[in-house]
SEDRENKE-754265 format. One line per 2 residues: number of its first residue (from 1); their letters; for each residue x, y negated, z of C-alpha. Coordinates in Angstrom, 3 decimals. Each point is the difference from the previous one (the first is absolute). Layout:
! residues N
NUM = a = X/Y/Z; ...;
This chain:
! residues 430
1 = xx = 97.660/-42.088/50.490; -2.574/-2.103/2.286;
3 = xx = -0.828/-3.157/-2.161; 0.425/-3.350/2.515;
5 = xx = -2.932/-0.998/-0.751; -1.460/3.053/1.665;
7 = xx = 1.868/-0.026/3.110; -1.039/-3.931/0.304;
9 = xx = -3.851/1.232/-0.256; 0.863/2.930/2.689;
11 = xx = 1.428/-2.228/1.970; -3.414/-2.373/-0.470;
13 = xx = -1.958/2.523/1.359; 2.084/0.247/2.521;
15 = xx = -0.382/-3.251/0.982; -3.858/0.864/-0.100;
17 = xx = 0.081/2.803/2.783; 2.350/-2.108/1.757;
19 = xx = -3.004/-2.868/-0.234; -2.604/2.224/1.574;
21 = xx = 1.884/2.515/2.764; 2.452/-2.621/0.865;
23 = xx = 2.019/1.114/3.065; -1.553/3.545/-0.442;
25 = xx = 1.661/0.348/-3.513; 3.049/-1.123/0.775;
27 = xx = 0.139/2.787/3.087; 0.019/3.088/-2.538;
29 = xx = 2.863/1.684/-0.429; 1.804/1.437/-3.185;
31 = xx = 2.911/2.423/0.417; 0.483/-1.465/3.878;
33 = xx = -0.059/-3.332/-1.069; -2.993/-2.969/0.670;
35 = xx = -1.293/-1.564/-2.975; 0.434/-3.620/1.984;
37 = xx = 4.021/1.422/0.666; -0.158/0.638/-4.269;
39 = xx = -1.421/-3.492/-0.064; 2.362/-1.945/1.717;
41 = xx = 2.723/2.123/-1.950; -1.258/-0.753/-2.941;
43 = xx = 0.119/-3.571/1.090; 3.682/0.327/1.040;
45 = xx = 1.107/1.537/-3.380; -2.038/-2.701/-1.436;
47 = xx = 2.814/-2.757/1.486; 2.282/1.746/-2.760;
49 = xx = -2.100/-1.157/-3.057; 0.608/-3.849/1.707;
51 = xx = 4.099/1.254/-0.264; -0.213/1.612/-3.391;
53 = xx = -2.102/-3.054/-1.574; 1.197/-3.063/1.810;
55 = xx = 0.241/-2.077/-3.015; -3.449/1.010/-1.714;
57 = xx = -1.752/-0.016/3.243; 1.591/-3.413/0.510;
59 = xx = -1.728/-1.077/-3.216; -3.441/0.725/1.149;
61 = xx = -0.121/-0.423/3.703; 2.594/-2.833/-0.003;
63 = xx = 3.657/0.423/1.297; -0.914/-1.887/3.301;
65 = xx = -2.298/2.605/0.738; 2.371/2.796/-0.916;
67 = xx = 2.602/-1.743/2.140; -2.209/-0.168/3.082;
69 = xx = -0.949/3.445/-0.021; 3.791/1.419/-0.150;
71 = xx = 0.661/-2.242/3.075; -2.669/1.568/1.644;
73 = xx = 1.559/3.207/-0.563; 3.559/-1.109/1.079;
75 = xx = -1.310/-2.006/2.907; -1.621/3.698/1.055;
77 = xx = 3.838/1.357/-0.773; 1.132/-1.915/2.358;
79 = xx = -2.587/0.007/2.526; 1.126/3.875/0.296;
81 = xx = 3.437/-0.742/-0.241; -0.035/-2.151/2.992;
83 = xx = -2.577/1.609/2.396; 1.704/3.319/-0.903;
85 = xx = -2.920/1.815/-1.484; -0.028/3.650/-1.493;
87 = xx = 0.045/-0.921/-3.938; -1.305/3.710/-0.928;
89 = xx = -2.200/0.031/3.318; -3.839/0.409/-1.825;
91 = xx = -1.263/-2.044/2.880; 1.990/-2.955/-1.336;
93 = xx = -1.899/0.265/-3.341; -3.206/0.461/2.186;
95 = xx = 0.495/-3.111/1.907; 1.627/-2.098/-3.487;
97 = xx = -2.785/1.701/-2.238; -1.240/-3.819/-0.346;
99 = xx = 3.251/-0.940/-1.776; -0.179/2.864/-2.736;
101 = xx = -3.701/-0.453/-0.856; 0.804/-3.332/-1.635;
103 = xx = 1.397/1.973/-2.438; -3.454/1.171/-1.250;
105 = xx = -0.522/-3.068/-1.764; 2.362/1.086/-2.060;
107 = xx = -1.387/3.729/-0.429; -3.197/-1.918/-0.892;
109 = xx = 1.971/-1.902/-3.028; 0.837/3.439/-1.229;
111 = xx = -3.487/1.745/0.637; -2.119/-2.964/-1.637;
113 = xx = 2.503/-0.144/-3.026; -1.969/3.063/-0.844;
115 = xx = -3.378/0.301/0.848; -2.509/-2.927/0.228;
117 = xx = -3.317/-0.368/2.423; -2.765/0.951/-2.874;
119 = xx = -3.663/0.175/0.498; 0.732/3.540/0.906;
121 = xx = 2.466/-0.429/2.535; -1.269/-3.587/1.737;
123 = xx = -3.495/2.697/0.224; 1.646/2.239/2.026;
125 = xx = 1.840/-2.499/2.481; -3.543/-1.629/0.325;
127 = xx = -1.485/3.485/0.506; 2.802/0.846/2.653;
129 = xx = -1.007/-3.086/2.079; -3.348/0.994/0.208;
131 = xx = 1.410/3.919/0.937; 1.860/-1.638/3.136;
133 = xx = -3.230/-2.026/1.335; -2.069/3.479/-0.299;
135 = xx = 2.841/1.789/1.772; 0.780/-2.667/2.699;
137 = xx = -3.543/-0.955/0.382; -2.767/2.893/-0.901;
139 = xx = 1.706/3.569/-0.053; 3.322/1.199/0.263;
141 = xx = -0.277/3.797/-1.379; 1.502/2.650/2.371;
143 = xx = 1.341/1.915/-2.763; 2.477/-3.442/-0.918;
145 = xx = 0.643/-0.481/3.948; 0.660/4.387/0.276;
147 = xx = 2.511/-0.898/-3.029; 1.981/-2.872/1.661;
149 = xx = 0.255/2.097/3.671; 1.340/2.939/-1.858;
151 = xx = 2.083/-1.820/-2.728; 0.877/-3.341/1.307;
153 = xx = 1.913/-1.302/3.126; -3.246/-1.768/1.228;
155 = xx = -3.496/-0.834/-1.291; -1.489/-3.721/1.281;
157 = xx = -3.033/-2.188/-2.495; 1.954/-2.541/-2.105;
159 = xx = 1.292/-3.034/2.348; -1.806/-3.603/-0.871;
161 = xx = 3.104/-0.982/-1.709; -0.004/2.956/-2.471;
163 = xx = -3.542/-0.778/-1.082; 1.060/-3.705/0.016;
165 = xx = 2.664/0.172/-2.582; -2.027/2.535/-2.021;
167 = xx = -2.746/-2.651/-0.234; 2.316/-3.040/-1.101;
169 = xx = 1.659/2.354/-2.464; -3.621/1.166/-1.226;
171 = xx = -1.828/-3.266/-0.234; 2.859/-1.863/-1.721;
173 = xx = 0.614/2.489/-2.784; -3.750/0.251/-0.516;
175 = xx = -0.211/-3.837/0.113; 2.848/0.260/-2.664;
177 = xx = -1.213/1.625/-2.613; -3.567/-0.621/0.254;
179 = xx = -0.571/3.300/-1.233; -3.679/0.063/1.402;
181 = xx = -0.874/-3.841/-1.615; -2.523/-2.071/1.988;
183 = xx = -0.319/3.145/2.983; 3.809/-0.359/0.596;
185 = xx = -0.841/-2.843/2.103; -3.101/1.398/1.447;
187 = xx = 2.051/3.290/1.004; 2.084/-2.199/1.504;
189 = xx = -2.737/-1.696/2.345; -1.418/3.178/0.649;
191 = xx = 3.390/1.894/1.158; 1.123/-2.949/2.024;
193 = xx = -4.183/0.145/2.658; 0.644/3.808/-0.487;
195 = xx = 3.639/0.099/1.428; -0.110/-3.172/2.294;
197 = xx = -1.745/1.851/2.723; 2.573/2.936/0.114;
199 = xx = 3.166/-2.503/0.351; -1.946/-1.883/2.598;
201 = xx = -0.366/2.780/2.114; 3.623/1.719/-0.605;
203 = xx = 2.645/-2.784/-0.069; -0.934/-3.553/0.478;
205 = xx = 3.638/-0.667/-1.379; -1.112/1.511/-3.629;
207 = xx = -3.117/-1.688/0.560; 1.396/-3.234/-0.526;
209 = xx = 2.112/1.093/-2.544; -3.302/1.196/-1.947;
211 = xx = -1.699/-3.026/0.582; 2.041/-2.526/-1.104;
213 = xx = 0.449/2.400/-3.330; -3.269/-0.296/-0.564;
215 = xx = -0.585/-3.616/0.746; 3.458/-0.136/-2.514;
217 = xx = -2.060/2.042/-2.679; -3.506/-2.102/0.539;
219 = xx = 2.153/-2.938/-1.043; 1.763/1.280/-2.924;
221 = xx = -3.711/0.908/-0.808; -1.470/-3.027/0.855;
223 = xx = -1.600/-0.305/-3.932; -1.225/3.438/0.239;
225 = xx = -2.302/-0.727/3.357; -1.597/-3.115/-1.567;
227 = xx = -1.622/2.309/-2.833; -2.871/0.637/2.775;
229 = xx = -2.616/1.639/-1.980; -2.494/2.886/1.080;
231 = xx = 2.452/2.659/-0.126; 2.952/-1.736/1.961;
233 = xx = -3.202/-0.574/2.559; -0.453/4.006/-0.495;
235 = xx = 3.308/0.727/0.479; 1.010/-2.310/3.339;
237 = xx = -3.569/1.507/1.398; 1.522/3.617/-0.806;
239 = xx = 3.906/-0.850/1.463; -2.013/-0.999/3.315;
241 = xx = -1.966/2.461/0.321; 2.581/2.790/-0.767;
243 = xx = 2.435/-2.398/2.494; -2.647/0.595/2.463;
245 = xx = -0.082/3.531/-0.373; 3.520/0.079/0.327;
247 = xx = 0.119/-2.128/3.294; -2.590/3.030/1.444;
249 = xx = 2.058/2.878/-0.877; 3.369/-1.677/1.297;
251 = xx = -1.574/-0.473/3.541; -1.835/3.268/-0.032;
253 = xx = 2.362/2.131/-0.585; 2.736/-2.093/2.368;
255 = xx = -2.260/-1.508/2.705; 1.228/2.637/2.540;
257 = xx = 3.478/-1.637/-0.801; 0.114/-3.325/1.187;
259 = xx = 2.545/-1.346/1.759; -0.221/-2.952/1.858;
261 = xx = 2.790/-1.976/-1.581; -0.885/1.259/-2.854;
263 = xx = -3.634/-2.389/0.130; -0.182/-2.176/-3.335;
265 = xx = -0.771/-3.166/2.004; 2.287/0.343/2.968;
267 = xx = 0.741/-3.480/-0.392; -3.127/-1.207/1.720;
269 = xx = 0.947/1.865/3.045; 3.760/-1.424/0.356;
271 = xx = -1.495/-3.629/2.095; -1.270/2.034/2.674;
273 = xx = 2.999/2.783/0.346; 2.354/-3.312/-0.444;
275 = xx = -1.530/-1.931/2.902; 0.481/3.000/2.093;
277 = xx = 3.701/0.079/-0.510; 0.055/-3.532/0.285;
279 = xx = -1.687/0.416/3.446; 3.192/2.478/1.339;
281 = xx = 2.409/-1.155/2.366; 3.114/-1.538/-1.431;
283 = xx = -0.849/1.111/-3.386; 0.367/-3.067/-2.982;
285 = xx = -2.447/1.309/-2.297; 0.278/-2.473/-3.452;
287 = xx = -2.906/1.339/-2.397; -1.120/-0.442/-3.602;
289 = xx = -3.331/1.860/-1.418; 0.837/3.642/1.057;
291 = xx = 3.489/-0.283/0.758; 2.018/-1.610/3.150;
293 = xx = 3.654/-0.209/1.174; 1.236/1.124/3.237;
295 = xx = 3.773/0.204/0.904; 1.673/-1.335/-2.990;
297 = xx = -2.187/2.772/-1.892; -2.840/0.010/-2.402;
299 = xx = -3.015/2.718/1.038; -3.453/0.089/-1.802;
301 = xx = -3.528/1.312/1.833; -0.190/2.053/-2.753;
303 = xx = 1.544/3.126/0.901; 0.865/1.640/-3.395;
305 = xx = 1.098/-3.536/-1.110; 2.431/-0.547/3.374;
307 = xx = 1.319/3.362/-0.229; 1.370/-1.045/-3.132;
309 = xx = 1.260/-3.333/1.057; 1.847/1.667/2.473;
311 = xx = 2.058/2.376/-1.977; 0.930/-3.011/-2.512;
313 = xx = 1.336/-1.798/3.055; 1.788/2.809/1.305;
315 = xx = 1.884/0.235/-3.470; 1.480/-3.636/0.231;
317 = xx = 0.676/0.317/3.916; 1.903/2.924/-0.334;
319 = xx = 1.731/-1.498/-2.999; 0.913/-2.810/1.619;
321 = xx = 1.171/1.377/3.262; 1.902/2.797/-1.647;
323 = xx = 1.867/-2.462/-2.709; -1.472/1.446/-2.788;
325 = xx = -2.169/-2.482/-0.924; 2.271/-0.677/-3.668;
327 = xx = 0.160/3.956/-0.867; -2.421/1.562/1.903;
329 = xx = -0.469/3.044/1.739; 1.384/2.235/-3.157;
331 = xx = -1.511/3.683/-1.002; 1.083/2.651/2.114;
333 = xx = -2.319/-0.239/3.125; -3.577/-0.801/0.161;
335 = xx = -0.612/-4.101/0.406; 0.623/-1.189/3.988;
337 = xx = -3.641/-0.662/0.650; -1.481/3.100/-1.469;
339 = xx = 1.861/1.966/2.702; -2.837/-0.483/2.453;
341 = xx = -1.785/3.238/0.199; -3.814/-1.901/0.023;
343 = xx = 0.612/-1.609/-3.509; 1.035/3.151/-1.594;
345 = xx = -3.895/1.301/-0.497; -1.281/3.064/1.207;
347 = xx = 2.381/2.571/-2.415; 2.566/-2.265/1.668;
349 = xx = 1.553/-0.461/-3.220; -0.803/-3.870/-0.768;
351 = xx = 2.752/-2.148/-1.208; -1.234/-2.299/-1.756;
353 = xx = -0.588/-4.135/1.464; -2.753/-0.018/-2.552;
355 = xx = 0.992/-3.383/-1.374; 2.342/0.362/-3.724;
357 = xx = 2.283/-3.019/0.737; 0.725/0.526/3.468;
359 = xx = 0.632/3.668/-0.746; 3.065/-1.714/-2.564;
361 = xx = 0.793/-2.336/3.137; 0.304/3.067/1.943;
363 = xx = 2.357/2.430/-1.626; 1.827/-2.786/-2.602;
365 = xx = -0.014/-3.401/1.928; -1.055/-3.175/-1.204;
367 = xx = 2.884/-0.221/-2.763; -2.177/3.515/-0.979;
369 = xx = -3.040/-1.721/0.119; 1.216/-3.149/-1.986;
371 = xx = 0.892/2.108/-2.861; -3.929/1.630/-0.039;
373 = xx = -1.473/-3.368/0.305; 1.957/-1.219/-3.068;
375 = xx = -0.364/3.338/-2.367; -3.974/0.011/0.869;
377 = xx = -0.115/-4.500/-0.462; 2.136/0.554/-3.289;
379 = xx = -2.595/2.922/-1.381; -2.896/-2.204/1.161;
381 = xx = 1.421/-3.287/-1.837; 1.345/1.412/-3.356;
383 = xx = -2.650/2.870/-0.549; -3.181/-1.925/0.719;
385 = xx = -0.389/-2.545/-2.720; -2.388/0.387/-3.067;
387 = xx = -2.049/2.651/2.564; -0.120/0.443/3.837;
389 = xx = -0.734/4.032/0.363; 3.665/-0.121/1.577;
391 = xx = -1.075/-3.263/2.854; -3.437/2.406/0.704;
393 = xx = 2.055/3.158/0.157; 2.900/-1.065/1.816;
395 = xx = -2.200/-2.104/2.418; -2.289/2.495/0.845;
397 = xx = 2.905/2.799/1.175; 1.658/-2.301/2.133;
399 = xx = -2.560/-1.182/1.843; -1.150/3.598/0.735;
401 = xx = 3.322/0.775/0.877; -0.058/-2.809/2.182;
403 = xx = -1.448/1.839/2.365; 0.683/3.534/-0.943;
405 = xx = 2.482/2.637/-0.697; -0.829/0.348/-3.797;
407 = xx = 3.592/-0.788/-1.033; 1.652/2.690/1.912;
409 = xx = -1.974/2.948/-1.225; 0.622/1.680/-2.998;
411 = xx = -2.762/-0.277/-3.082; -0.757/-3.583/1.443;
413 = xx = 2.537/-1.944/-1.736; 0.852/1.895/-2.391;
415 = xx = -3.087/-0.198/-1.354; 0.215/-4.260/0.569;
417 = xx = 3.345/-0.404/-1.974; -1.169/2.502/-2.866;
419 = xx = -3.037/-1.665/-0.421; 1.683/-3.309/0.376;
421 = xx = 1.749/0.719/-2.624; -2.462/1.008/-2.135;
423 = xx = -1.385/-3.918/0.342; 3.305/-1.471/-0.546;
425 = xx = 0.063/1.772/-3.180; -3.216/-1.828/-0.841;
427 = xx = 1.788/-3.230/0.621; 3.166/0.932/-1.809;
429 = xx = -2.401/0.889/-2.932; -2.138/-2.948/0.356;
């Protein structure tokens, strides 16, 4: 019989390949079935652990927090209940996979119960970090892409918000344990010039998320920066020059790509573009930096940024002038404002509003919503006292998925609430 303890450090690795192929890896499929689809199950079946071990789990999570989460699940009941949803349909699983991946906080409980981040392990998250920049920024071997068109459902380079949670997870653990002494810190500085560059160019969304992590980290570091001695002076003069190096190779190899509203400083172009809308006929143009209202509406010059702003609008509209502002639009058809054929990408199979909380507005309604906001302010408040790995974690992922559609895939987060876990732990222990 398989020991536990070797399925939990299967299952690790698991969680590695999942860190460095991302979508890709969760494409394969085994015996018909997608690894993401085995994901999400696995997530599901994961709820019944929560059943099974109310009381115990009540113990260490708190019994407000076990409450929450089991009126999440019966305020999804009888979401279906009402808007008359399929309950064995697998699109309504698809489109509620948010709900069940909660549960992986509590898979996490189990997995980290028996195996712990050594030198060994914390090596080979680092190590996979660096494996994602090479393959998202350098090379991408054809042999790995020939192995995701054959054996996956698609093959794409890990999204910003992949990389970004890989890098929280990686720099906190390593921050942690301090396995590396004094260079800890210094890998630190030198990952964050190394890896700014690539989120500046990909998602300006994880890009914020990143930086305020680091400028998060500097200040938990503060003591370490003082100690400014020849080989800190080394070490800065390396992480810029290497951040440098990094800047080149982002815009050569994506120069060609470019968009327009995709321009890092499109902000300094929004007073002229403004004043010309300002300058149209019975148009009442209102404007702050790059973004203006018009029509009882909020638009930004930005184009990726307004075409955004528009979907989120769209969501509460259509809520509101459909009644269904309280329980919202359910799980058996794809959300109201996604129907329009030029937001669903160029596969045409988009569904996402790329924003985590409107998403919950969207299918649940705000009584939906108001149960998220409390299970998330509850974990935040009761699991981030003697250390604040759960504030940088949990901080980091929303604001990425802000203005993404990281909570709606399937390794995304799962991989948040395992590893979330794995800090709460920490805190339990502490």
């Amino acid at each position: 019989m398989i020991k536990i303890k070797t399925v939990s450090n299967i299952f690790f690795y698991f969680l590695i390949l999942t860190f460095i192929f991302g979508r890709s890896f969760m494409g394969i499929y085994l015996f018909g079935i997608r690894l993401g689809e085995i994901f999400v199950l696995i997530s599901l079946l994961s709820s019944f652990y929560l059943i099974l071990n109310y009381k115990k789990l009540s113990v260490k999570f708190g019994t407000l927090h076990v409450v929450i989460h089991i009126l999440i699940w019966l305020s999804f009941l009888i979401n279906i209940f009402i808007s008359n949803s399929p309950i064995f349909s697998p699109y309504t699983y698809k489109s509620s996979s948010y709900i069940w991946s909660i549960s992986s906080i509590y898979l996490g409980y189990y997995l980290f119960n028996y195996i712990k981040i050594n030198k060994k392990k914390n090596i080979t998250i680092q190590t996979s970090l660096f494996i994602v920049y090479i393959l998202s920024v350098v090379h991408y071997p054809n042999f790995i892409i020939n192995f995701f068109e054959l054996y996956s459902d698609k093959w794409d380079f890990n999204k910003a918000s992949s990389v970004a949670i890989l890098f929280f997870i990686a720099i906190l653990l390593n921050n942690k344990y301090k396995y590396f002494g004094r260079f800890t810190f210094e890998y630190f500085i030198i990952s964050s010039f190394i890896f700014l560059p690539f989120f500046l160019y990909k998602s300006r969304g994880a890009f914020i998320a990143i930086f305020l992590f680091i400028i998060f980290q500097i200040i938990d570091h503060k003591s370490e920066i003082f100690i400014f001695d020849l080989r800190f002076f080394g070490i800065v003069l390396l992480a810029v020059l290497l951040g440098a190096a990094s800047t080149l190779r982002v815009l050569d190899q994506n120069i060609g790509e470019l968009a327009e509203e995709d321009k890092l400083f499109s902000v300094f172009y929004s007073g002229e573009a403004i004043k010309k809308l300002s300058n149209q006929k019975d148009t009442k143009v209102e404007s702050f930096v790059s973004f203006y209202t018009r029509d009882g509406r909020v638009f930004s010059i930005d184009g990726n940024v307004n075409w955004r702003i528009q979907i989120w609008q769209d969501v509460y509209f259509d809520l509101l002038d459909d009644e269904k502002l309280f329980l919202g639009n359910g799980y058996r058809d794809i959300i109201p404002a996604m129907e329009k054929f030029e937001r669903q990408g160029r596969d045409g199979l988009n569904e996402n509003v790329h924003n985590f909380l409107i998403n919950i507005l969207a299918r649940g309604g705000i009584v939906h919503l108001a149960l998220f906001v409390t299970l998330f302010l509850n974990i935040l408040f009761k699991f981030n006292k003697k250390n604040r790995n759960v504030f940088y974690l949990m901080t980091g992922v929303f604001i990425v998925s802000f203005f993404d559609a990281s909570m709606e895939n399937a390794h995304f987060p799962n991989i948040f609430y395992i590893f979330l876990s794995y800090f709460i732990i920490d805190e339990l222990a502490s």
